[in-house]
N, C-alpha and C positions, 0 to 999 in steps of 0.2 A: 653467638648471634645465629639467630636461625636461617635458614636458606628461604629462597624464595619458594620453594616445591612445598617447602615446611609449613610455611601459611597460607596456603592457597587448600580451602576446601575443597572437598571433591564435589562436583556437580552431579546432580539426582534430576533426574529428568520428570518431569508432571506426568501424567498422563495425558493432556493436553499438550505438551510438549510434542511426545512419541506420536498419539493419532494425527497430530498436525505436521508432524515434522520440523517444526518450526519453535522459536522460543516463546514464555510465556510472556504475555505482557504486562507489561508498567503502569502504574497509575499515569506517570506522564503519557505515556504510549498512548492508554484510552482518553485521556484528557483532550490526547491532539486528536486521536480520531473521532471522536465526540464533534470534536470544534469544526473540523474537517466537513463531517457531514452535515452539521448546520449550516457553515457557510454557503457549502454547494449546495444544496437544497434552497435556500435562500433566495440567491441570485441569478441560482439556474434552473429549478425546479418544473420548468416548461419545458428545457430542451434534454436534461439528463436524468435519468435512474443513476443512483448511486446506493448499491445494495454494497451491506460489508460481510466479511469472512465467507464468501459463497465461491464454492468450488469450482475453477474452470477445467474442465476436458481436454488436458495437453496433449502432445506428444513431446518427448518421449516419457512424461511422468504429470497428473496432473499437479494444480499449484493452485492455492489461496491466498491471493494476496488480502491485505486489510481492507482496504477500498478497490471496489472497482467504477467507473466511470462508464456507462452503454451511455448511446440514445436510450432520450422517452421511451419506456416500455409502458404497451398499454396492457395491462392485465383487472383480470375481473376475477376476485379471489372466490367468489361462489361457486363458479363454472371452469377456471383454466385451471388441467394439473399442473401440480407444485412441479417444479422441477430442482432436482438433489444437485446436480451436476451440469452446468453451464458449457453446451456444444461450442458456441460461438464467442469468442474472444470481446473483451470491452473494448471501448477506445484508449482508454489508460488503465493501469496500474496503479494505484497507490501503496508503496511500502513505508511502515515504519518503524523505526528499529527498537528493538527493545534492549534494554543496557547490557545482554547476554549474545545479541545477537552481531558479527562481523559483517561490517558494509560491505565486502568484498564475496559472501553468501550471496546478497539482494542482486547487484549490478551481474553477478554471473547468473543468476533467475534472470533479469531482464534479460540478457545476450543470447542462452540457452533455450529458455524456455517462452518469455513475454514476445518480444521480436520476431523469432522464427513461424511465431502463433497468429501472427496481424495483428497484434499490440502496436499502438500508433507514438505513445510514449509512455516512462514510468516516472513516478515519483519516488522519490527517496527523502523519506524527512529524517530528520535528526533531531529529536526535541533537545536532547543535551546541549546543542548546538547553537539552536533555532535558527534554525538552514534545511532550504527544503532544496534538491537536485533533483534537476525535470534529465532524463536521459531520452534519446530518439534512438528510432532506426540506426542511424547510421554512427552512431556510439557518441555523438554531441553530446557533450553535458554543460546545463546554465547552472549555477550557484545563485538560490535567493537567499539571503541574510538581511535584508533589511527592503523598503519599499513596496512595487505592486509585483507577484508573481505573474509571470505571460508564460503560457502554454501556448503556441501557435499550434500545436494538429490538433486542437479540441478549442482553440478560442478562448480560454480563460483567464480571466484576470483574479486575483485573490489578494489582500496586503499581508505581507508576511506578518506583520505582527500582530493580528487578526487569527493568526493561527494557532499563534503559542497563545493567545489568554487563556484562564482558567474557565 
């Protein structure tokens, strides 16, 4: 019988992997972020920008989460320069995890780096799950698995299961 070390490939990092620091992701992964930005776009699109994979300017290291949540940003793409690197922190975070990735990486990114930055809350979805975890400031976490998701520092309402369709 072989051992467990036995059968376990060895993991090879993407390229994408390494400049990201982060794992690659899943079809599920983009399936939920997909749905993610539809929905907020949707029901909030007056009050939030919701730009994905964009660089925030941290201390002590920057960080990319998949979704981030600002206010309305008014930009005029003719005239305003792009910007590569985001000075000022969103209201939320969105992370989601990809089947390579440990929830216990994301929740010490919120503690370390989203928090200490003026991040107001993070999300933490789980598609394997279909369970999305809103963490705060002050390390509260809600478990949504089924019904309407509530973020109260950003006011949003979402149905979980709205999240997970294809």
């Amino acid at each position: 019988m072989e051992s467990y070390e036995e059968l376990e490939e060895p993991i090879i990092l993407s390229d994408y992997e390494i400049e990201r620091g982060k794992p690659m992701p899943s079809r599920n992964h983009s399936l939920v972020q997909s749905q993610l930005v539809f929905l907020l776009k949707r029901k909030y699109n007056t009050q939030f920008s919701i730009p994905s994979e964009l660089e925030l300017e941290f201390l002590p290291k920057n960080a990319v989460p998949d979704l981030c949540i600002y206010p309305k940003m008014q930009v005029n793409f003719k005239t305003d320069d792009d910007v590569i690197r985001m000075p000022n922190p969103p209201l939320t975070a969105v992370e989601i995890l990809s089947p390579r990735q440990a929830l216990e990486e994301v929740t010490t990114k919120a503690r370390k780096q989203y928090f200490p930055n003026g991040i107001k809350s993070v999300w933490v979805v789980l598609p394997s799950l279909e369970t999305v975890i809103i963490i705060t400031p002050e390390l509260d976490l809600t478990y949504f698995t089924e019904g309407e998701l509530f973020d109260p520092a950003i006011n949003v309402r979402l149905m979980v299961s709205e999240i997970f369709q294809a």
